[in-house]
C-alpha positions in Angstrom: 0.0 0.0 0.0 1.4 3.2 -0.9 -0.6 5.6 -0.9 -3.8 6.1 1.6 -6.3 9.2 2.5 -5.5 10.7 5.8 -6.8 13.2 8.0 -4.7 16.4 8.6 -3.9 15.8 12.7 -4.3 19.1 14.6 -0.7 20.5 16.8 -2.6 19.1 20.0 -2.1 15.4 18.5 1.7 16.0 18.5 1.8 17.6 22.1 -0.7 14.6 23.3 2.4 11.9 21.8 4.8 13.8 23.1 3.5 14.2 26.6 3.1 10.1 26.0 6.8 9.8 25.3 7.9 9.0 28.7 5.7 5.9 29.2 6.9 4.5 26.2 10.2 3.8 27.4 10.0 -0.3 27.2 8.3 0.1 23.5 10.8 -0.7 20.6 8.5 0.8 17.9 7.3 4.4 18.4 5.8 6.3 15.9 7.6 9.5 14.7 4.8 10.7 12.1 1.2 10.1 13.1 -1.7 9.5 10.6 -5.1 9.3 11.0 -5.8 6.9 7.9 -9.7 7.8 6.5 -9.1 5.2 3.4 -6.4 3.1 1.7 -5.9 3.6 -1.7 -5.6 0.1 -3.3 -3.0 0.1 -5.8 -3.2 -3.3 -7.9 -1.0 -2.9 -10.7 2.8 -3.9 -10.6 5.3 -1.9 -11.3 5.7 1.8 -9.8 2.6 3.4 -8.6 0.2 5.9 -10.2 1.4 9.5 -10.4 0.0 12.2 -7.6 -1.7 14.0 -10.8 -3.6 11.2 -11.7 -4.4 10.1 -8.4 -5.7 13.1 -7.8 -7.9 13.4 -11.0 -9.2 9.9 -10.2 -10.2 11.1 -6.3 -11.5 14.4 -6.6 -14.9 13.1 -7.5 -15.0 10.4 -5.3 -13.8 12.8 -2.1 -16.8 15.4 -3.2 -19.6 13.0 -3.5 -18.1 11.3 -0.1 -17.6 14.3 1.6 -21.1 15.4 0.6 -22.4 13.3 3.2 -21.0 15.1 6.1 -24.2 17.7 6.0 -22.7 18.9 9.6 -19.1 19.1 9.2 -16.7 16.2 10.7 -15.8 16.3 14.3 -13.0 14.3 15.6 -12.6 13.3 19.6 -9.5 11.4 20.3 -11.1 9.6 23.6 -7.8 7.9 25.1 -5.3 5.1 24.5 -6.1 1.5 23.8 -4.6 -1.2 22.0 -5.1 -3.9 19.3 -4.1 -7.1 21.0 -3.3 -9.0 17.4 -3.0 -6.6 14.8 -3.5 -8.0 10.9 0.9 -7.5 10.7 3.5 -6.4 12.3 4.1 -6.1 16.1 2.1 -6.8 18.5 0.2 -5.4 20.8 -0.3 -1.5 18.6 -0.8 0.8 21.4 -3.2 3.7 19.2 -5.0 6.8 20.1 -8.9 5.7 20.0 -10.8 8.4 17.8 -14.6 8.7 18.0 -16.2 10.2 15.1 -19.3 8.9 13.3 -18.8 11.4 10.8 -15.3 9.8 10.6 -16.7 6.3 9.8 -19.3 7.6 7.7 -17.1 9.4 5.2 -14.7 6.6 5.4 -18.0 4.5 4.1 -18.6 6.3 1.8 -15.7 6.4 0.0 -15.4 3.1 0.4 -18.6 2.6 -2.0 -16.5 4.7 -4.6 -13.1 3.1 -3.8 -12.5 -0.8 -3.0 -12.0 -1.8 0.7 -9.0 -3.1 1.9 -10.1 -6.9 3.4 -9.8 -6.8 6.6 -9.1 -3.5 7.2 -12.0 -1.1 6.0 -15.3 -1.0 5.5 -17.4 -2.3 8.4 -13.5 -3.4 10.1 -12.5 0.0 9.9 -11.4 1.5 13.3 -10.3 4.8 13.0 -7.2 5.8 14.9 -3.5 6.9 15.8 -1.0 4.8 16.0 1.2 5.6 19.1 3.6 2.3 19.5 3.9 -1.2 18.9 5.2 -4.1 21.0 5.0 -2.4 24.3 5.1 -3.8 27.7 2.0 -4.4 30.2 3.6 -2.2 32.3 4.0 0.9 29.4 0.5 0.3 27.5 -1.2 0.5 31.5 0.8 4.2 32.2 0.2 5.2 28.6 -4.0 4.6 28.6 -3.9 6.5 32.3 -2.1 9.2 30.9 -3.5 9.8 27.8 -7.2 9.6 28.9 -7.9 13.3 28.4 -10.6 14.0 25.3 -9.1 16.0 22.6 -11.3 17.1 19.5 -11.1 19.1 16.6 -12.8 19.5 13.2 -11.8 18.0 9.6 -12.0 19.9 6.7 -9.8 18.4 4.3 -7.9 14.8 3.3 -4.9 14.3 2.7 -3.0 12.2 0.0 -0.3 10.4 1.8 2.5 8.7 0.2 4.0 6.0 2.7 7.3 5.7 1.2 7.9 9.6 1.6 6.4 9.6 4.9 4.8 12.6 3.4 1.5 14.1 2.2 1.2 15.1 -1.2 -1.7 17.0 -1.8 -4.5 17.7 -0.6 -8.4 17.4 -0.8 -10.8 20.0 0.7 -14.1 18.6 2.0 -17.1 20.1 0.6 
């Protein structure tokens, strides 16, 4: 997967994963660059990957008619720390930032009527959120949910293209 849809993550998220920093000390994978992933973008053929021009013809309409269902805007609340127990790959268990937002899941639905779903991943096994860590300790995911309890929310008004092997986003989509 190379490229994927992502929400643009507020200043607060960065202070929240820094403040988290020092009870990740026993966790061997910490995230440096957060991402809020709305959608994958499946990218089937071999060979290199489609150009940001044309994915970005291709998506246009599907992010307009998507985000036309979001009549009230899209509110985000990042409601604490939790973990998935046996993620789909890599290490285990992913210590994430839990996100509430049914405007969230219902964009993320939609698009998915425009764009394939990844197996296992989207669709009605999408759970938004931001990954923190992975293959952390009892003792670091039970100091990182108690200190990261606080709600934090903020509004979405645009998607991001994001190209994993930049680390980077590279454009960007505003929401209608």
């Amino acid at each position: 997967m190379t490229y994927s849809l992502n929400v643009p993550l507020p200043g607060a998220i960065y202070d929240r994963l820094h403040s988290l920093l020092p009870h990740l000390q026993g966790c061997p994978q910490r995230r440096r660059d957060p991402t809020l992933v709305c959608k994958r973008i499946p990218t089937t053929a071999p060979g290199e990957p489609p150009s940001v021009g044309h994915l970005r013809t291709e998506l246009a309409p599907a992010i307009a008619a998507a985000g036309a269902a979001l009549t009230d805007g899209c509110a985000v609340t990042i409601c604490g720390v939790d973990t998935f127990e046996a993620p789909p790959s890599g290490a285990a268990p992913v210590l994430y930032l839990a996100v509430d937002s049914p405007e969230l899941r219902r964009l993320h639905m939609a698009l998915c009527t425009h764009l394939e779903p990844v197996a296992g991943l989207e669709a009605a096994a999408y759970v938004p959120h931001v990954t923190v860590a992975r293959g952390c300790p009892p003792t670091s995911i039970e100091s990182a949910t108690t200190a990261g309890a606080d709600p934090l929310s903020f509004s979405v008004d645009a998607l991001e293209l994001y190209d994993s092997r930049y680390r980077a986003a590279v454009t960007r989509f505003a929401l209608p």
